[in-house]
C-alpha positions in Angstrom: -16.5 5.8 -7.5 -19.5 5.9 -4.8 -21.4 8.2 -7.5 -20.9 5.7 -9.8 -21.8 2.2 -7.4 -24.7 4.7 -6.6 -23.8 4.8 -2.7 -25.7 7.6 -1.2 -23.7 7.3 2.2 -20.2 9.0 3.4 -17.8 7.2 1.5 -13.8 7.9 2.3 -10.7 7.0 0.3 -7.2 6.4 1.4 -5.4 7.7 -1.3 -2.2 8.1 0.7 -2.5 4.5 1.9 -2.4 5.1 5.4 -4.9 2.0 6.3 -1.8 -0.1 4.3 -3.9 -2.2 2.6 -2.5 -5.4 0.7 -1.1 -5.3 -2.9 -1.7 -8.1 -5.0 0.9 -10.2 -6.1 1.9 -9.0 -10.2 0.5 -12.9 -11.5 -3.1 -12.3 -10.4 -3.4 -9.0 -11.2 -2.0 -10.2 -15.2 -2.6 -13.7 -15.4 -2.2 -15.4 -18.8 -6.3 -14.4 -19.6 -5.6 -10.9 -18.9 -2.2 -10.6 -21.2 -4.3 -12.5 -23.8 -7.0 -10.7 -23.4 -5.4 -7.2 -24.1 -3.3 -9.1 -26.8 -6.7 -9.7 -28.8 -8.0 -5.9 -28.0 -4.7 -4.8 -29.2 -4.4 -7.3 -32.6 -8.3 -5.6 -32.9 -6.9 -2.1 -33.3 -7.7 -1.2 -29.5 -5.5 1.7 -27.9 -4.2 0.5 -24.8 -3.6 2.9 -22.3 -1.2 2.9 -19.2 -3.0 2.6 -15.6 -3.6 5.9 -14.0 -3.8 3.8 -10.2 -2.1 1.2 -9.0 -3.6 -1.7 -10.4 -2.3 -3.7 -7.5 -3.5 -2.5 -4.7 -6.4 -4.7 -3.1 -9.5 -2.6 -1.6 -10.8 -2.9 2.0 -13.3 -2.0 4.0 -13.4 0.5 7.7 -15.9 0.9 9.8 -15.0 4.5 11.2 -16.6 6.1 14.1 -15.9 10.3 15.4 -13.5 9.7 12.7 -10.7 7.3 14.0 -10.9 3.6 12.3 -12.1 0.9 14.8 -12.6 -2.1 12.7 -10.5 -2.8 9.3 -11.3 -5.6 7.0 -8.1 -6.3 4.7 -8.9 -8.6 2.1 -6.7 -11.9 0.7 -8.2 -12.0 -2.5 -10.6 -9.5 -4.4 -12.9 -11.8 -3.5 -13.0 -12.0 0.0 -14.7 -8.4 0.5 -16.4 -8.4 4.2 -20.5 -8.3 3.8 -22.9 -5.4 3.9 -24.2 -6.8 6.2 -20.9 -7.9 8.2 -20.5 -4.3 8.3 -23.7 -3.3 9.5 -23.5 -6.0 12.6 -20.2 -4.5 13.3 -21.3 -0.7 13.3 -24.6 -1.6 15.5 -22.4 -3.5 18.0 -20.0 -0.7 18.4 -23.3 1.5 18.8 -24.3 -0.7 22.0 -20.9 -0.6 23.1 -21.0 3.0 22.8 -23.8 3.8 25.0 
């Protein structure tokens, strides 16, 4: 995945979902556009195939520092990702602190 965002920093995954990050609830992840929209790939002759992740889990975002998490950003809604630059101010405040 950071290959392919072309992120050129450490990136780390939870794939035993140890931060517990939130699942989304079934109806936003398949709302009516989505079911009609693989219903029209499908009546096009599109093979639909099965997930090979959960589909419902929501991502985050960690600041971690000598490896222990010290700042977790859960989102509500895909949308409400915290900032770059949220990040950033986060990390260099932790690197006053730190001093």
């Amino acid at each position: 995945m950071a290959r392919y965002l072309g992120l050129t920093g450490l990136v780390l995954s939870d794939p035993d979902h140890r931060l517990r990050l939130r699942r989304a609830p079934i109806r936003r992840v398949y709302s009516p556009g989505t079911i009609a929209r693989y219903a029209m790939l499908r009546a096009g002759g599109a093979t639909l195939h099965k997930p090979v992740e959960d589909t419902r889990q929501m991502g985050g975002d960690a600041l971690v520092v000598e490896g222990r998490v010290v700042r977790l950003w859960r989102p509500a809604t895909p949308d409400d990702r915290a900032s770059p630059s949220r990040i950033a101010a986060v990390a260099g405040e932790q690197g006053r602190a730190g001093r």
